[in-house]
C-alpha positions in Angstrom: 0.0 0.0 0.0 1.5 3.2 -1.2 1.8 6.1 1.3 -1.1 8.7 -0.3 -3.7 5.2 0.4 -2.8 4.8 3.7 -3.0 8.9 4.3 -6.6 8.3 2.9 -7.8 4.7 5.1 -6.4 6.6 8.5 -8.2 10.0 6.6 -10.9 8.0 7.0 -10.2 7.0 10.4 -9.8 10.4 12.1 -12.4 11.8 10.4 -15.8 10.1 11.6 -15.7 11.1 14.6 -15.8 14.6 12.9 -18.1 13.9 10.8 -20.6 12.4 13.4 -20.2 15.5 15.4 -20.2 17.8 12.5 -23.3 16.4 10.7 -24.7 16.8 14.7 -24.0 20.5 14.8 -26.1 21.4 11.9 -28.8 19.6 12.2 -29.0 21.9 15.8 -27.8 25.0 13.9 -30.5 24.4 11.5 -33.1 24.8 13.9 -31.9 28.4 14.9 -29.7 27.2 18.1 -25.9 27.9 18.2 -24.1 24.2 19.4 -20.4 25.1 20.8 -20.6 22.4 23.6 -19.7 19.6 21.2 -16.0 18.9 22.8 -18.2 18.3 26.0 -20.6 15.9 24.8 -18.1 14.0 22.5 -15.7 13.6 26.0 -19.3 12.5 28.1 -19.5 10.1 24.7 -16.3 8.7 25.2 -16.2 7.9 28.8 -19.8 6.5 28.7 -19.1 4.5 26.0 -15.8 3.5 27.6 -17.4 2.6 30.9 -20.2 0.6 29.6 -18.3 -1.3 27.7 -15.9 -2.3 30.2 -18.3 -3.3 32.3 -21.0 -5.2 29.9 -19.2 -6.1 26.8 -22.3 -5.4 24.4 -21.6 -3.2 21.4 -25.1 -2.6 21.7 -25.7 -1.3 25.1 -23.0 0.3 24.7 -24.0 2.4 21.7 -27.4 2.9 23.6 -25.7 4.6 26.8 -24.0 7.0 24.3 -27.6 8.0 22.6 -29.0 8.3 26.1 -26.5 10.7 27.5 -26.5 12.8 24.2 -29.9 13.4 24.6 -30.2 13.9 28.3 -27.5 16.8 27.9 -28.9 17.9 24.5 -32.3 18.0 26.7 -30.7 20.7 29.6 -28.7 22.6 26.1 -32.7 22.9 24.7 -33.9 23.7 27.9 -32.3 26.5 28.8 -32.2 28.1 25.4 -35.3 27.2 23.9 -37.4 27.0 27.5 -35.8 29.8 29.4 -33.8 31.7 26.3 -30.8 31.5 28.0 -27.6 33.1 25.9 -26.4 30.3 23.5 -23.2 31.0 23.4 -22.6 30.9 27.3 -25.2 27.5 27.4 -22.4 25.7 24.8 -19.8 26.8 26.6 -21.2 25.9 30.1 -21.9 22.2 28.6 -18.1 21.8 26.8 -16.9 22.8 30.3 -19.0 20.6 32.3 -18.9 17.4 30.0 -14.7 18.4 29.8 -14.5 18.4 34.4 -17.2 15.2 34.7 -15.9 12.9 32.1 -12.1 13.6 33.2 -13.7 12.5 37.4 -15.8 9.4 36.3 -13.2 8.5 33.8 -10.8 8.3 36.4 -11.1 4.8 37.4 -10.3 3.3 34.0 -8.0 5.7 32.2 -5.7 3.7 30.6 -7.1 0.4 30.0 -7.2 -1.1 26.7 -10.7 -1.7 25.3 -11.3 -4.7 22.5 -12.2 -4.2 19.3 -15.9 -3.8 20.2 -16.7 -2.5 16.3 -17.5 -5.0 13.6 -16.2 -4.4 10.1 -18.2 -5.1 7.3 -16.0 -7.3 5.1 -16.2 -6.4 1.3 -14.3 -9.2 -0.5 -14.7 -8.6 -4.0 -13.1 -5.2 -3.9 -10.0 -6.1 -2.1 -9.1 -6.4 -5.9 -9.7 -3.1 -7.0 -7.1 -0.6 -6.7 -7.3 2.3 -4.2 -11.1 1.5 -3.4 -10.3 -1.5 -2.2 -7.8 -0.9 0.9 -10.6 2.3 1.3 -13.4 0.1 1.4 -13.1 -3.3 1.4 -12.8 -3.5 5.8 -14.3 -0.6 7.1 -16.0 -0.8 10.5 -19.5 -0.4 10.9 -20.0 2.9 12.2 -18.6 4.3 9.3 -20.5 3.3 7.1 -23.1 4.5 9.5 -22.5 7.7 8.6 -22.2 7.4 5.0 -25.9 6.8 5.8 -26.3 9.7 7.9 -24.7 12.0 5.5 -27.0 10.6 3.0 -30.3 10.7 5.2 -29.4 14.0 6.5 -29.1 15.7 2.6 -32.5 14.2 1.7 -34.1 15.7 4.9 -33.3 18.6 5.1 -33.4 19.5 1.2 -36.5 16.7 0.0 -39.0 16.4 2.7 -41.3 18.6 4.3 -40.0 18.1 7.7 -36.7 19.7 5.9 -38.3 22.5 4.7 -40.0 23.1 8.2 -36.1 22.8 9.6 -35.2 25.4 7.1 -38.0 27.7 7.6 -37.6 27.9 11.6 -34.1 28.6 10.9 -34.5 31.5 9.0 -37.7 33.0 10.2 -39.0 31.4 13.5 -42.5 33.8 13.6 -43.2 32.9 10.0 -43.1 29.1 10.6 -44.7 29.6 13.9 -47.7 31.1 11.2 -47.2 28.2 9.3 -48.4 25.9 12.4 -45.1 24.7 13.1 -44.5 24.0 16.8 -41.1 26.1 17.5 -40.6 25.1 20.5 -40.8 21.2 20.4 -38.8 21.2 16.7 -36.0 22.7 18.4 -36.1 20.8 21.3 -36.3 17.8 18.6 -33.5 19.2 16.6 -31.4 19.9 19.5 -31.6 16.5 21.4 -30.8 13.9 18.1 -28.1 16.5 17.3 -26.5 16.1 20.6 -27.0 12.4 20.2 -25.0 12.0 17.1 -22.3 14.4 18.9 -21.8 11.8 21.2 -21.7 8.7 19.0 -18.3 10.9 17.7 -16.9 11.0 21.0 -18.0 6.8 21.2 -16.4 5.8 17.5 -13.1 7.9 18.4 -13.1 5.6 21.6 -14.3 2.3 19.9 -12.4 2.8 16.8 -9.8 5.7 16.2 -8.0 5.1 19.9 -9.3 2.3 21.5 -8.2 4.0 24.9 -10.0 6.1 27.8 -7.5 9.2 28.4 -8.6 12.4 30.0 -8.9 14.9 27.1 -8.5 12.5 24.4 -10.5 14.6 22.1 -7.7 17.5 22.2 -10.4 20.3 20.1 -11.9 18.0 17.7 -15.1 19.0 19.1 -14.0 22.7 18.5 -12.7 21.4 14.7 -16.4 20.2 14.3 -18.1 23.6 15.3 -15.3 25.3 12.4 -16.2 22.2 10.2 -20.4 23.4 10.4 -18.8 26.8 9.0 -16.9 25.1 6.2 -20.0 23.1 5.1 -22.0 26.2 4.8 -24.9 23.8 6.9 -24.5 21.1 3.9 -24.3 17.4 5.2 -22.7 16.3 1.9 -20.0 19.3 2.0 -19.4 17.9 5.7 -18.7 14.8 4.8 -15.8 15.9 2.3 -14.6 18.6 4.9 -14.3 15.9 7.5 -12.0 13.9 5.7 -9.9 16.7 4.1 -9.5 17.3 7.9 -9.1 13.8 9.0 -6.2 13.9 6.6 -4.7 16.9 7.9 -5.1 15.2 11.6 -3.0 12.0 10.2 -0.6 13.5 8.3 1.6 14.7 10.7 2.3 10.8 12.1 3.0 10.1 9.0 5.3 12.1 8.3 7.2 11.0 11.6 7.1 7.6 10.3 8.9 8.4 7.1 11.8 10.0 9.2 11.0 13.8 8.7 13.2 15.6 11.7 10.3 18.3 12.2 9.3 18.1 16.1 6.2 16.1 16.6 4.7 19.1 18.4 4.9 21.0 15.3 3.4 18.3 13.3 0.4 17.8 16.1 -0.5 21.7 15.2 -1.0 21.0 11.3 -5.4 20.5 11.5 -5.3 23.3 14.1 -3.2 25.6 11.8 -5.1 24.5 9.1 -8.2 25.2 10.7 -7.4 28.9 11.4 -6.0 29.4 7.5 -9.3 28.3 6.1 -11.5 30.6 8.5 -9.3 33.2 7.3 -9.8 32.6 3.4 -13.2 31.8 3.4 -14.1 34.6 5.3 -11.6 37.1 2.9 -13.2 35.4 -0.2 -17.1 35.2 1.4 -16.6 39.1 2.6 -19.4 40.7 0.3 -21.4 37.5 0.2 -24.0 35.5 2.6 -22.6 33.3 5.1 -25.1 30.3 4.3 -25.5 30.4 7.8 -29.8 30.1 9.2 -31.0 33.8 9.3 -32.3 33.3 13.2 -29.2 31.2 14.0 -28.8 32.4 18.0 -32.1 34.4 18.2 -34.4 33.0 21.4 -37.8 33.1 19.6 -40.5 34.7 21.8 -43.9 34.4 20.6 -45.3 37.5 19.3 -42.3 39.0 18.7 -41.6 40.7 15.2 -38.1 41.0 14.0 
């Protein structure tokens, strides 16, 4: 395997659990409410999907434990900003701090020990053949293909059902969708909670899959990569998708780069989808200046009822 394949199958790799969060993040963003908690809710992921596994064994109630405390924090995130309009900004924050302190003290007791591959891969025989697609796609594990689904699922719902169009609407003009019959309220709380949800299956397949590991921190920003990632999309699920992997590269490249001999200090090399980052905020907002940002028209605007913008 030559080295640009195996940049692309660890591309791949790294950049679920990006992609999970990110495709997460706009489906909330979507329905009007700014998400920055994500690095919170992919660590509370991680360490619940960690500890439940350890414990049981079962891919399955694992996975379920990871849904259920995505949506019980996605719950207090809708509640305060939906319910009591609480500044979304500060709510995010509050929730990356507080999943950041409680998964570092529960996490305590097994940081460190190793967890078995709990993942299956599906096992695609007749490619292993084919060149390039084949070491790409011939073993992947089942959560990634998981969200190829989701990416797909996620296009054609927001952009071919009505539902989507009602996500679209109370982005952009909550009072005129509240007209249209559309409950505000519960859709965001909706939007919100299954959001969170998939923001904590990325902190669960960067446990289960990318490092197999429970360390305090082990997300190191990705969660704050995903928020930037929403940005870079422009709120498209199939943009994310290729984002997500251009960044999963970007993540991976500086190991491999070590492995080839380069003298460049691994610190420097660890910066590279950080720096990266930061370089295409900067051109996209020099070369997006005079344009729209793509970004919903009511995105971190508490809707009041009666209230005329």
């Amino acid at each position: 395997m030559d080295f640009i394949t195996q940049l692309l199958v660890a591309a791949l790799s790294s950049g679920t659990p990006l992609l999970f969060a990110t495709l997460g993040g706009i489906l909330i963003e979507r329905s009007g409410i700014i998400q920055l908690g994500a690095e919170g809710l992919m660590l509370m992921g991680a360490v619940v999907a960690a500890i439940t596994f350890i414990h049981t064994g079962s891919l399955g109630l694992t996975l379920l434990a990871v849904v259920a405390i995505g949506a019980a924090l996605g719950w207090v995130h809708s509640f305060l900003t939906v319910t009591l309009r609480t500044n979304q900004i500060v709510s995010g924050l509050a929730m990356t701090l507080f999943g950041t302190g409680l998964s570092a003290y529960i996490g305590k007791s097994i940081t460190g020990i190793p967890i078995p591959r709990a993942v299956p891969k599906v096992n695609l025989d007749f490619l292993d053949g084919v060149p390039v697609l084949g070491p790409l796609f011939a073993h992947l594990d089942l959560l990634t293909w998981i969200s190829f689904a989701l990416v797909i699922a996620a296009h054609l719902f927001i952009h071919r059902t009505s539902w989507g169009l009602h996500l679209r609407a109370l982005g952009d003009n909550p009072p005129t969708a509240d007209v249209m019959g559309i409950p505000v309220q519960l859709f965001r709380y909706g939007c919100v909670i299954a959001g969170s949800m998939l923001i904590g299956l990325a902190g669960a397949d960067m446990l289960l899959v990318y490092s197999p590991t429970w360390i305090e921190g082990m997300t190191a920003g990705r969660g704050w990569i995903a928020v930037a990632l929403i940005i870079f999309a422009r709120w498209n699920p199939l943009r994310a998708m290729f984002c997500a992997y251009f960044f999963g590269m970007m993540d991976t490249i500086g190991f491999k780069i070590q492995l080839i001999g380069s003298a460049i200090p691994s610190y420097f090399l660890k910066m590279i989808p950080y720096i990266v980052t930061i370089l295409v905020l900067m051109y996209l907002g020099y070369r997006n200046r005079n344009k729209p940002s793509g970004s919903p028209e009511a995105l971190g605007t508490p809707y009041i009822r009666e209230q005329r913008f």
